[in-house]
C-alpha positions as CSV (number, residue, x, y, z in Angstrom):
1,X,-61.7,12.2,-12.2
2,X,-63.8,15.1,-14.1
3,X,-62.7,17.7,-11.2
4,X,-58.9,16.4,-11.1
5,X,-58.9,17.1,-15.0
6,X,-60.2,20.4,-14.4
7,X,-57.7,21.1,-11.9
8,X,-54.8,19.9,-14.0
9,X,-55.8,22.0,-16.7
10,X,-56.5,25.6,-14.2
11,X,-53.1,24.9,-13.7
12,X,-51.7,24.7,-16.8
13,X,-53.4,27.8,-17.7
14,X,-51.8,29.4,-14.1
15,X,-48.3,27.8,-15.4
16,X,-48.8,29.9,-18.8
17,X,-49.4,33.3,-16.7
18,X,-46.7,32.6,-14.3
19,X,-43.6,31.7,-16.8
20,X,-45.2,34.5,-19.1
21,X,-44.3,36.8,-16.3
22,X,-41.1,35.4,-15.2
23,X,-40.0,35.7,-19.0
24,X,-41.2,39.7,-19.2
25,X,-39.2,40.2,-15.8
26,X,-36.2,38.3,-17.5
27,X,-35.8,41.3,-19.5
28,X,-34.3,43.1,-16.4
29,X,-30.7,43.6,-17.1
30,X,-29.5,42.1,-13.6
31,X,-27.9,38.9,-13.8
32,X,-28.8,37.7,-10.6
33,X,-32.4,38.0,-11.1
34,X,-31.8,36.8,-14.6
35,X,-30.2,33.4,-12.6
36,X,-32.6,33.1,-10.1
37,X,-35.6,33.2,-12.7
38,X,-33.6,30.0,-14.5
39,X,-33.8,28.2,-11.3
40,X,-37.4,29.0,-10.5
41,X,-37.7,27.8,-13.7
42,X,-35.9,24.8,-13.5
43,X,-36.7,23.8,-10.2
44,X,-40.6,24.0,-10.8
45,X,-40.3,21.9,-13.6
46,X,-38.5,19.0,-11.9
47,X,-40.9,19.3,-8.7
48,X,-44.6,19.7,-11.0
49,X,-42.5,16.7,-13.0
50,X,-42.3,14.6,-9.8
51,X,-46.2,15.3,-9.0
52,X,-47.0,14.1,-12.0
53,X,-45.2,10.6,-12.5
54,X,-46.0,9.9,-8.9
55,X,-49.6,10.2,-9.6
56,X,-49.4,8.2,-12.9
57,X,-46.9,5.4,-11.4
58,X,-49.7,5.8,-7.9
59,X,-52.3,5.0,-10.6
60,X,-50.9,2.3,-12.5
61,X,-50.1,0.9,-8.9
62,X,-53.2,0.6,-8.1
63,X,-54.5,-1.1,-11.4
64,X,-51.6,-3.6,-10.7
65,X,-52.9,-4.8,-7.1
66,X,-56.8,-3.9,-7.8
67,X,-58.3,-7.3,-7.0
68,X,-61.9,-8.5,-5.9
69,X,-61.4,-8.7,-2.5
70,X,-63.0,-12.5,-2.4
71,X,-60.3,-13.3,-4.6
72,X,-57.5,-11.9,-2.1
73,X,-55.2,-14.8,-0.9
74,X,-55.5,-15.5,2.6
75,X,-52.4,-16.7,3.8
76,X,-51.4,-17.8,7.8
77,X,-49.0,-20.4,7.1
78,X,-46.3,-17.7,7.8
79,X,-45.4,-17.3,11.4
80,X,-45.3,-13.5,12.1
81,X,-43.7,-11.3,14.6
82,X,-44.8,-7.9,16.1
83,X,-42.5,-6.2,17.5
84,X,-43.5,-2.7,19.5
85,X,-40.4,-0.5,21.0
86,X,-41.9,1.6,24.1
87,X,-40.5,4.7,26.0
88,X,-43.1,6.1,28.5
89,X,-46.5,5.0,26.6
90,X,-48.9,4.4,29.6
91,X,-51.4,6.8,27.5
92,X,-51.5,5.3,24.2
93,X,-49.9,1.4,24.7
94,X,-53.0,-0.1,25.9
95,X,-54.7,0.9,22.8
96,X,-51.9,-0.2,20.3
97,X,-51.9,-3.6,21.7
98,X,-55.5,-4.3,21.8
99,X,-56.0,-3.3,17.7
100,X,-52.6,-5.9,17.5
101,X,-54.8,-8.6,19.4
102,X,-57.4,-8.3,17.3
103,X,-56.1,-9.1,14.5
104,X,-57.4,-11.2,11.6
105,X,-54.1,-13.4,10.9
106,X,-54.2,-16.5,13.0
107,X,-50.5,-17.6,13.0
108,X,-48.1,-14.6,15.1
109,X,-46.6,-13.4,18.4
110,X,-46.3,-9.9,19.7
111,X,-43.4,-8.5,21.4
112,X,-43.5,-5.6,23.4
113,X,-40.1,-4.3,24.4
114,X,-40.0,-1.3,27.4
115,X,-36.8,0.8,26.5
116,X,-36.4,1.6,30.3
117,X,-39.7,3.4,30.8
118,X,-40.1,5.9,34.1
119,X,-44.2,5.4,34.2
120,X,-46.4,2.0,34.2
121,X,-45.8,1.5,30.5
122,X,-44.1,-2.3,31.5
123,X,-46.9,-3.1,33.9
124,X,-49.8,-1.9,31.0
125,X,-47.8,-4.5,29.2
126,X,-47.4,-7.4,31.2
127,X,-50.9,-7.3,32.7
128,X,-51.6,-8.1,28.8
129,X,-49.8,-11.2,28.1
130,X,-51.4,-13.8,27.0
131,X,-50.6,-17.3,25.4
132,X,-53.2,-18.5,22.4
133,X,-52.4,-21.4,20.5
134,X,-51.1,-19.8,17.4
135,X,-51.6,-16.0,19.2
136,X,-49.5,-15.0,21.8
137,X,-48.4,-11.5,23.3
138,X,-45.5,-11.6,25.8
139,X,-43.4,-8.4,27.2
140,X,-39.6,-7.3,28.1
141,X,-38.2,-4.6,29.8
142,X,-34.3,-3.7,29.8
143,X,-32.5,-0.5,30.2
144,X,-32.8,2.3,28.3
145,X,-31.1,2.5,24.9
146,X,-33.1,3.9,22.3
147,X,-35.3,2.7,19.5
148,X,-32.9,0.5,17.3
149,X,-31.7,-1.3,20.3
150,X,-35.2,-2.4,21.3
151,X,-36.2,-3.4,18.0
152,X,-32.6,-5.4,17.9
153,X,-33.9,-7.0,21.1
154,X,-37.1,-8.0,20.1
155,X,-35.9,-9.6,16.5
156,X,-33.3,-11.4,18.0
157,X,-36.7,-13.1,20.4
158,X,-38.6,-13.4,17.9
159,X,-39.8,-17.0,16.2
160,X,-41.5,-15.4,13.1
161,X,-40.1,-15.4,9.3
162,X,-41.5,-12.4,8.7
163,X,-40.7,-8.8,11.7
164,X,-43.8,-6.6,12.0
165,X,-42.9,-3.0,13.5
166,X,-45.4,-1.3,15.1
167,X,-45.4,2.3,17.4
168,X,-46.9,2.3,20.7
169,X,-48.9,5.3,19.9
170,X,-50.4,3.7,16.6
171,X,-53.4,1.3,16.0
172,X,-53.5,-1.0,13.4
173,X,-56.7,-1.7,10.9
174,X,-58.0,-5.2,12.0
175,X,-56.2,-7.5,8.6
176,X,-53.2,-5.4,8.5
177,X,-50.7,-8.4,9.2
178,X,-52.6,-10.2,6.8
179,X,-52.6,-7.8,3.6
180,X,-49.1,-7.6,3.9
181,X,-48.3,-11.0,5.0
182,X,-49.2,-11.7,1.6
183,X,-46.6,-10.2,0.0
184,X,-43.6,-12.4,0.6
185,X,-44.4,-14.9,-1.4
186,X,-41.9,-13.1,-3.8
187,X,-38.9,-14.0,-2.5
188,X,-37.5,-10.7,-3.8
189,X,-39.7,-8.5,-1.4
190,X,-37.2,-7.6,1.5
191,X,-39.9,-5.4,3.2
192,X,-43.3,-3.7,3.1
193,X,-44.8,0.0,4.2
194,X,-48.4,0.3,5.2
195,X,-50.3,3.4,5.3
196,X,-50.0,5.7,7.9
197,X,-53.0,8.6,9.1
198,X,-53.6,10.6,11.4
199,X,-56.4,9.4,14.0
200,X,-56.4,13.1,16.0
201,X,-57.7,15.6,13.5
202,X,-59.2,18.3,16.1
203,X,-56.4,20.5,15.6
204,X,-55.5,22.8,12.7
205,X,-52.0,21.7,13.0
206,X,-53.1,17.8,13.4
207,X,-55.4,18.2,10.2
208,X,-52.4,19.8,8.2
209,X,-50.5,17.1,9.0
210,X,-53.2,14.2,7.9
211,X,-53.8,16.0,4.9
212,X,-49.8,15.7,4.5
213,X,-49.7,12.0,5.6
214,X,-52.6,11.3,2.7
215,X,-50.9,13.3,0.1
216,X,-47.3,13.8,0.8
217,X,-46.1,10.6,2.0
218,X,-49.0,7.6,1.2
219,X,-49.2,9.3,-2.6
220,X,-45.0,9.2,-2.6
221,X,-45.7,5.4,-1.4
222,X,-47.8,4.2,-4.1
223,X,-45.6,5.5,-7.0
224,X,-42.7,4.1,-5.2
225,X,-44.1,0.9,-4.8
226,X,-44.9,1.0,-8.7
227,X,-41.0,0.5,-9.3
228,X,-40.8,-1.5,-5.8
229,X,-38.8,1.4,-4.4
230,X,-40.2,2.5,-1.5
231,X,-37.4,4.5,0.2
232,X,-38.7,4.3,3.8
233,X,-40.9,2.0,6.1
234,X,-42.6,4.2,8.6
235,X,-42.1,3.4,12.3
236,X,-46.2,3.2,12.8
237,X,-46.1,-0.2,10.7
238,X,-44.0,-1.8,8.2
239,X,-43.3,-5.7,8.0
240,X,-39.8,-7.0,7.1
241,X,-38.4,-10.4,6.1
242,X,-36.7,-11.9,9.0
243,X,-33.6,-13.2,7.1
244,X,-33.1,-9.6,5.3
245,X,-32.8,-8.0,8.5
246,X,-30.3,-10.0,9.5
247,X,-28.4,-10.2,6.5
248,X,-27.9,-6.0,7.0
249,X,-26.9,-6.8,10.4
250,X,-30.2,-5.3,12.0
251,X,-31.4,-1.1,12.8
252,X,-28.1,0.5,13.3
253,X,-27.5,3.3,16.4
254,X,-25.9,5.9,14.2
255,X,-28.9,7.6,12.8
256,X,-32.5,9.4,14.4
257,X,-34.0,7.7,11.5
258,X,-33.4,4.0,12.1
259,X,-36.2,2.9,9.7
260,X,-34.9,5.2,6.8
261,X,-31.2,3.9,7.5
262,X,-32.8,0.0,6.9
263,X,-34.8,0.8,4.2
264,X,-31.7,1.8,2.4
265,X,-29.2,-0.9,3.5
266,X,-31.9,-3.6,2.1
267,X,-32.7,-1.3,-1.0
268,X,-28.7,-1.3,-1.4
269,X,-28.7,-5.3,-1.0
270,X,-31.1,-5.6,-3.8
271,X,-34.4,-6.3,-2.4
272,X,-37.4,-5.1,-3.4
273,X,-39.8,-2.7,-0.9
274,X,-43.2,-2.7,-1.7
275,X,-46.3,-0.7,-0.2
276,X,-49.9,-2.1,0.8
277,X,-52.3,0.8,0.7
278,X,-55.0,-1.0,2.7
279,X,-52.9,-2.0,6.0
280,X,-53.5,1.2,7.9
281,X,-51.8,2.4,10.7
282,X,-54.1,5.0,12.4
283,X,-51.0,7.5,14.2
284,X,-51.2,10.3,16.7
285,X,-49.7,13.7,15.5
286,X,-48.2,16.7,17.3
287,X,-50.6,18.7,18.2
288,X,-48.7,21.9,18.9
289,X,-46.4,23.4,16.6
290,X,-43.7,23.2,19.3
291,X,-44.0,19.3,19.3
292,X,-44.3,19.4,15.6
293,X,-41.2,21.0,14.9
294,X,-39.0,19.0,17.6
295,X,-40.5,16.2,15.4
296,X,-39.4,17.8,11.9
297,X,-36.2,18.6,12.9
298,X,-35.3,15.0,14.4
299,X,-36.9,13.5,10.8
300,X,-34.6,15.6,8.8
301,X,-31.8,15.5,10.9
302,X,-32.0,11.8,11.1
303,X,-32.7,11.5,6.8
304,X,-30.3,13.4,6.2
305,X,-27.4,11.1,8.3
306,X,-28.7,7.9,6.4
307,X,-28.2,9.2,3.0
308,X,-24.7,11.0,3.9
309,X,-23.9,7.1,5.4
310,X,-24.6,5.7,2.0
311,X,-23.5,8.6,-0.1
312,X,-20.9,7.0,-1.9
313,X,-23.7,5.3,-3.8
314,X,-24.5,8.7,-5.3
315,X,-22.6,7.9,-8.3
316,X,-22.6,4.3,-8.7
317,X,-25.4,4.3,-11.2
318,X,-23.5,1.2,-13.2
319,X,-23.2,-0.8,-10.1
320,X,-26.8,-0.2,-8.3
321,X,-29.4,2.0,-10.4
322,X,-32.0,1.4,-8.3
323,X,-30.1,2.6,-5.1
324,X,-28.3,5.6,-6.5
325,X,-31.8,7.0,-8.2
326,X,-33.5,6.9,-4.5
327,X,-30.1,8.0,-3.1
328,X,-30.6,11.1,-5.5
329,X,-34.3,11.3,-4.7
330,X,-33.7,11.6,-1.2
331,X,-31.0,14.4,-1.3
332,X,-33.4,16.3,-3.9
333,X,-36.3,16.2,-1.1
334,X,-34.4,16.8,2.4
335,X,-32.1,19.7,0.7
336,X,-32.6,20.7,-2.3
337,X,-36.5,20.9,-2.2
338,X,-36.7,23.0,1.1
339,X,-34.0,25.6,0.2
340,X,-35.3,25.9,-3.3
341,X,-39.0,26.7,-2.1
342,X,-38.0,29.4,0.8
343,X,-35.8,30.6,-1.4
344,X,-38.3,31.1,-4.5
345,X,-40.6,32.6,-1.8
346,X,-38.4,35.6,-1.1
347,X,-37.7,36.2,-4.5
348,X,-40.8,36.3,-5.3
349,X,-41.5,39.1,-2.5
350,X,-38.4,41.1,-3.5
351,X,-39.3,41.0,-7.5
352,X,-42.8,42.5,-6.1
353,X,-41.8,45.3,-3.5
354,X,-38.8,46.2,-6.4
355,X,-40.2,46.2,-9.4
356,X,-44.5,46.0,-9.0
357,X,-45.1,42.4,-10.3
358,X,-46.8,41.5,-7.1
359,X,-49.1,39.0,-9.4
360,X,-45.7,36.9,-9.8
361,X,-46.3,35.6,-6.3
362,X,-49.6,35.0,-6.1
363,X,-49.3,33.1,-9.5
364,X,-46.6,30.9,-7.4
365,X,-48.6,30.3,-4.5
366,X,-51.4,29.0,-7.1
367,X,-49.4,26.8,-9.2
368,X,-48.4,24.8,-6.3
369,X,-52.0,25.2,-4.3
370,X,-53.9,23.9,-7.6
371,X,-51.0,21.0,-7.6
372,X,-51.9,20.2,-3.8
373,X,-55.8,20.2,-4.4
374,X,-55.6,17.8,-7.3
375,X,-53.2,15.6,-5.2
376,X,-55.2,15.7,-2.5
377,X,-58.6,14.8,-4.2
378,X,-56.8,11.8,-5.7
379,X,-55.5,11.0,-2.7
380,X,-58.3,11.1,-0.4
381,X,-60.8,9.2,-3.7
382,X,-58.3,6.4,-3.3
383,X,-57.9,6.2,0.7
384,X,-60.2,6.3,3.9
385,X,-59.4,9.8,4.6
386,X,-62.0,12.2,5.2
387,X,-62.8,14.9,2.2
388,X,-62.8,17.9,3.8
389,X,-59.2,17.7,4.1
390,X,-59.0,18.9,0.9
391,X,-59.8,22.6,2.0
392,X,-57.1,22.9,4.1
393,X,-54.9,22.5,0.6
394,X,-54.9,26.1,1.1
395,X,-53.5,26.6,4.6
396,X,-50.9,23.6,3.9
397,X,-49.3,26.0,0.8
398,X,-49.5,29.1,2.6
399,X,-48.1,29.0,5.8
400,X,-47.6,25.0,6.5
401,X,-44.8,23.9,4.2
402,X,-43.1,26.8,4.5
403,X,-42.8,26.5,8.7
404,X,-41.7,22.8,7.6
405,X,-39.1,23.9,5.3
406,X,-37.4,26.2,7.3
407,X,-37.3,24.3,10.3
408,X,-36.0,21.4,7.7
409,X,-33.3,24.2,6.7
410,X,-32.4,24.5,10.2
411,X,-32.3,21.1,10.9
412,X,-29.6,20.7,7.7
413,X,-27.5,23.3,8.7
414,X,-27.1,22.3,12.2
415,X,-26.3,18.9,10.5
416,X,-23.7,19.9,8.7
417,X,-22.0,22.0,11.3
418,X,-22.2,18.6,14.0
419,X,-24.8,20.6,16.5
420,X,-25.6,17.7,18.9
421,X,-28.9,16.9,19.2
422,X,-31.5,14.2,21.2
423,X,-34.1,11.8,20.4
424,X,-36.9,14.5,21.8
425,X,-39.8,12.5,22.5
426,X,-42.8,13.7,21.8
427,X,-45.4,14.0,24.8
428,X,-48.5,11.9,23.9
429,X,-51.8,13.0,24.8
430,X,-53.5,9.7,24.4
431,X,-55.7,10.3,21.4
432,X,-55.3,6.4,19.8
């Protein structure tokens, strides 16, 4: 806490530097540098804003749900489901299932659907079944279709209340169905995240990434979950009430991000989607930037569809609050934020090549670096993440985001202009 408080407060002193120098270069009698300096302003305040009341509502999160772990309810009287989609997973399958089998919760099924595989991921599969009293794991194959249809076809097999969703390329901590089991016995909980990291860190680009799953999506979880807003259930594990599924008619085929596109449809009926920070799904990353990017621009591509489906909810604030304020959130963080940041970046560089405040950018590059340090030592105090992903905070702000961003710019402006795209499966290398 001591070296978070120091960080917060180098920043502040970084912040006073920065905006000190933006306001001397206002003086420059050209409007449009005049304009963009109002935006940099602006748009630095909402994003070091949003750092900040995620890490408070992350905190107060925490002290909600902190509980002695002998006093954790253990509950199996609810019959649960696995599901696990699979497309080509001979490397990684095996592994996936055998963390699913040995699993603390006594009372659930897993289904394993093959989407139409070309290699022996069906035959990994069925030399796996088993039948358990209360533990069973059976398999399907069927044609290929893509994702949402084979989680369609496993929900409408399954015999469990509550839909687990699991990867084929992820494995699961050993009481992951249990901790989040747990949480529907609030009838209001329509679905659950768990935390998601990255198991192969042997890569600069694969470490990048964990230090980005830690800080950039399971920090963004744990404020969400404060409000009970959590705006998407990652495909390596999230659990669902059976009957909410079904009353949003299932994962729809019009998106590349069928999970975000549920999320939002059970968000928009009401229900509340909580996060359990202990339920770890351990994931394997791109490990080439190639792969990386083909994964970025599916993610954004597919985001951004969801939210344009539901955008008429944009301004219904006096019908659904809760679902127009993550409807905003959303388009704030797949458009806004990436064009904003790239953007900033290049002013910055013109300002110091035209008119010598080359300390303007460096400045920049430290607000945000200090910001990802401090996030990332919360993050990585309050998760089983390794520490020394903290020094690659400064790799992530140099060169990292800003790869992501403009391959997320790309990604949007192909959007818009109806480029056609594919699922582009990523090519796994077996590291579960």
């Amino acid at each position: 806490m001591k070296k978070l408080i120091v960080l917060l407060l180098l920043m502040i002193f970084i912040l006073f530097m920065s905006f000190s120098q933006l306001a001397e270069l206002y003086k420059v009698e050209e409007k449009m540098v005049q304009i963009s300096i109002v935006f940099i302003l602006i748009f630095s305040f909402i994003v070091i804003s949003r750092y900040f009341i995620l890490l408070l509502l992350s905190m107060l999160n925490l002290i909600k749900h902190a509980k002695n772990p002998k006093q954790r309810k253990t509950v199996h009287d609810k019959m649960v489901s696995v599901i696990v989609p699979c497309y080509n997973e001979e490397m990684v399958l095996k592994s996936s299932l055998l963390s699913l089998i040995d699993q603390t919760y006594k009372n659930y099924e897993i289904i394993v659907i093959d989407d139409g595989s070309s290699d022996k991921t069906h035959l990994i599969a069925k030399s796996m079944e088993f039948t358990d009293n209360n533990k069973r794991l059976i398999s399907f194959t069927k044609p290929n279709s893509g994702k949402a249809n084979s989680l369609n076809f496993g929900i409408s097999r399954a015999k469990g209340a509550l839909i687990m969703t699991v990867d084929a390329d992820s494995k699961l901590s050993s009481n992951a169905i249990e901790l989040m089991a747990e949480y529907f016995d609030d009838p209001e909980i329509g679905a659950v995240a768990g935390s998601v990291y990255v198991t192969n860190q042997d890569t600069l680009w694969s470490r990048l990434q964990a230090l980005e799953y830690v800080q950039g999506l399971n920090l963004v979880r744990n404020g969400q979950a404060y409000l009970k807003l959590v705006n998407i259930i990652p495909g390596p594990i999230g659990m669902f009430r059976k009957s909410a599924i079904e009353e949003v008619d299932g994962y729809q085929t019009d998106t590349f991000a069928e999970d975000c596109d549920l999320t939002l449809n059970l968000i928009n009926k009401r229900y509340k989607i909580d996060y359990e920070i202990d339920a770890v799904s351990y994931t394997e990353a791109p490990e080439e930037l190639t792969e990386l990017l083909k994964q970025r621009y599916r993610w954004t591509r597919g985001i951004l569809q969801s939210v344009l489906k539901h955008k008429d909810k944009l301004w219904k604030l006096h019908k659904n609050f809760s679902m127009s304020m993550v409807m905003w959130y959303m388009l704030f963080e797949a458009i806004l934020w990436p064009f904003a940041f790239v953007f900033a970046n290049l002013f910055m560089l013109y300002v110091g090549i035209t008119t010598g405040y080359n300390s303007m950018f460096i400045y920049w590059w430290l607000i945000f670096t200090v910001l990802d340090v401090a996030a990332s030592l919360y993050c990585v105090s309050v998760t089983k993440e390794n520490i020394r992903l903290v020094l690659y905070a400064f790799y992530y702000r140099i060169f990292f985001i800003n790869i992501i961003n403009v391959a997320k710019i790309l990604a949007t402006i192909e959007e818009f202009n109806g480029v056609s795209m594919s699922w582009g499966k990523l090519d796994r290398k077996g590291r579960i």
